[in-house]
C-alpha positions as CSV (number, residue, x, y, z in Angstrom):
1,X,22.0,-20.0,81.3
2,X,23.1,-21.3,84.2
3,X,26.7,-22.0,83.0
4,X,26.7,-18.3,82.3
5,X,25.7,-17.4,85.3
6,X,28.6,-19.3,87.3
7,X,31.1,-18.1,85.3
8,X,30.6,-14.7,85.7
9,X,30.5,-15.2,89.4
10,X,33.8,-17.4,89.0
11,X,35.3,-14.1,87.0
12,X,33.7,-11.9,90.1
13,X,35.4,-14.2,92.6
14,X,39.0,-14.2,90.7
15,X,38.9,-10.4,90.2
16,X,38.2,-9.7,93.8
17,X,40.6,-11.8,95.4
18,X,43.1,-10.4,92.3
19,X,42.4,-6.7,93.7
20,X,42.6,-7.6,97.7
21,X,46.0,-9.8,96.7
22,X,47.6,-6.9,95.1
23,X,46.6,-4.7,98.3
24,X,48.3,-6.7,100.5
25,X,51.4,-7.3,98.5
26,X,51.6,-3.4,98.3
27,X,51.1,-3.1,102.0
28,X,53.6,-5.5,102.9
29,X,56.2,-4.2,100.4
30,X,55.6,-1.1,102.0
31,X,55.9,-2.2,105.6
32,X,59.4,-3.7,104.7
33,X,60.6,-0.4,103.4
34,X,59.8,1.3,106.2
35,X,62.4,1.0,108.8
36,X,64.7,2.9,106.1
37,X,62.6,5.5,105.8
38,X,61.8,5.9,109.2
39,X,64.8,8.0,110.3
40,X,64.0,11.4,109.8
41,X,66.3,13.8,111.1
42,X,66.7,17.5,112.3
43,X,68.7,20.1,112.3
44,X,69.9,22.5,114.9
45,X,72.9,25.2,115.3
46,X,74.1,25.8,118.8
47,X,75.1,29.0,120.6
48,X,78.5,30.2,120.5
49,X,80.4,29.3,123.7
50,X,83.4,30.6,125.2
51,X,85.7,28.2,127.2
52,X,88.7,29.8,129.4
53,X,91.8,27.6,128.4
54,X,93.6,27.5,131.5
55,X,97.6,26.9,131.7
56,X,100.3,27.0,134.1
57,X,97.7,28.0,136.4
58,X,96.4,30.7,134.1
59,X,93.7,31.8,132.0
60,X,96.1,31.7,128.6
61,X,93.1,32.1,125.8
62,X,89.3,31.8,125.1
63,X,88.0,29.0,122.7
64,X,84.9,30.3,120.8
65,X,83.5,27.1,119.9
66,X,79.8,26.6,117.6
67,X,78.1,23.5,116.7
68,X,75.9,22.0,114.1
69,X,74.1,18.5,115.1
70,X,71.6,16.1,113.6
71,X,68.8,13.9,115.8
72,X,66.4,11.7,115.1
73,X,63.2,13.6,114.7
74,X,61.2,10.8,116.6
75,X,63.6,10.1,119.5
76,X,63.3,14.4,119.8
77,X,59.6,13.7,119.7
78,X,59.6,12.0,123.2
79,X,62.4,14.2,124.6
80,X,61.7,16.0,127.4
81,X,64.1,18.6,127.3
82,X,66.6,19.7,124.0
83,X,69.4,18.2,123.2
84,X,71.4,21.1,122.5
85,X,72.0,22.4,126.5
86,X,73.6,18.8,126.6
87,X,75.5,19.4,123.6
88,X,76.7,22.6,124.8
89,X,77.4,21.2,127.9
90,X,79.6,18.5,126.9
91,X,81.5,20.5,124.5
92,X,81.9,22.9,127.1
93,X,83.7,19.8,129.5
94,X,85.4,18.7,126.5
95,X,87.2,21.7,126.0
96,X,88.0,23.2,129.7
97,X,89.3,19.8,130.3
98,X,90.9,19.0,127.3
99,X,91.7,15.3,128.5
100,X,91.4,14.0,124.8
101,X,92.3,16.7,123.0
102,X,94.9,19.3,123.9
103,X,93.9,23.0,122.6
104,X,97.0,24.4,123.2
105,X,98.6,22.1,120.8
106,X,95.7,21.3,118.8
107,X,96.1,18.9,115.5
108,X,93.7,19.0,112.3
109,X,93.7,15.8,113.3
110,X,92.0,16.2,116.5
111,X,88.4,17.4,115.2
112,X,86.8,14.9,114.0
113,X,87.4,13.3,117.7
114,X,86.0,16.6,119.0
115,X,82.8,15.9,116.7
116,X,82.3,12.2,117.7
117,X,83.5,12.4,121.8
118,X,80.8,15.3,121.8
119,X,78.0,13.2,119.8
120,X,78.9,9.6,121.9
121,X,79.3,11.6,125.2
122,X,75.4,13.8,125.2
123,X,73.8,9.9,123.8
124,X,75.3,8.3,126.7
125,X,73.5,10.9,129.2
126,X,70.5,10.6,127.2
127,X,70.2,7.4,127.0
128,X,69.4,7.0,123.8
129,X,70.9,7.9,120.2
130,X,69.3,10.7,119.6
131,X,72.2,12.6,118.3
132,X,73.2,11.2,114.6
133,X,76.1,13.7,113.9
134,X,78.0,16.4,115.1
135,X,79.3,19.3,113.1
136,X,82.1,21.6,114.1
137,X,80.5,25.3,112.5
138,X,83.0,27.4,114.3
139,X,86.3,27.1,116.3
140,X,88.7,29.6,117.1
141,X,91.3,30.7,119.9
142,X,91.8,34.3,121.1
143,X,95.0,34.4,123.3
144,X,94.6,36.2,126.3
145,X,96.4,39.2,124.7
146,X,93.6,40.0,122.0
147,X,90.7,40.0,124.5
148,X,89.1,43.5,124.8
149,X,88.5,43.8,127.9
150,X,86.6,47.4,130.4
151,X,88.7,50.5,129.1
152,X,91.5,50.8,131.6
153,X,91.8,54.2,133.4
């Protein structure tokens, strides 16, 4: 009787610390996978800007300029304020200066270093990377000439 007894409290024992083993393997397994699944990120379309391209001293055009960007929903999470006035803002720099890339002789070429100068540039004032990717929606130049302007009398 007593054999009995002890076994069935060995076969207690072994399924118990069967059950808690398997628990922990799956929590650890899951911990591992975590940092993967940990970047969630967002979505957000910007305003349309207009930037004065200035040459010879002159207002020569407009560039009409709208942008798609990605963050990391948990470094937006402890953001103050939203990324996109600091996206709008360094695309704005980007293309009244037009150090890196010229808009008056602009390339195909020369997007996808508007994209990444603009993404690299608002993480550096933030401090943090916070923006993943930037997306060029829209892009165009009006010259001077086709800007409607007050009807003249």
């Amino acid at each position: 009787m007593i054999k009995i007894l002890l076994s069935g409290l060995w076969a207690a024992i072994l399924a118990v610390g069967a059950v808690f083993g398997v628990l922990e393997w799956q929590k650890n397994a899951s911990a591992g996978a975590m940092p993967n699944a940990s970047l969630e990120l967002q979505e957000f379309r910007t305003k349309a800007i207009n930037v004065p391209i200035i040459g010879e001293g002159v207002i020569q055009g407009y560039m009409v300029a709208q942008f798609v960007f990605t963050v990391d929903a948990l470094a937006l999470a402890k953001m103050p304020v939203s990324p996109e006035v600091y996206v709008l803002d360094e695309a704005f720099k980007t293309i009244y200066a037009g150090e890196q890339v010229n808009f008056q002789r602009m390339k195909k070429q020369d997007l996808p270093l508007l994209a990444k100068t603009l993404g690299e540039n608002v993480n550096k004032r933030l401090g943090t990377n916070i923006i993943q990717d930037v997306l060029i929606d829209q892009l165009s130049y009006i010259p001077k000439t086709d800007v409607r302007g007050p009807p003249k009398s």
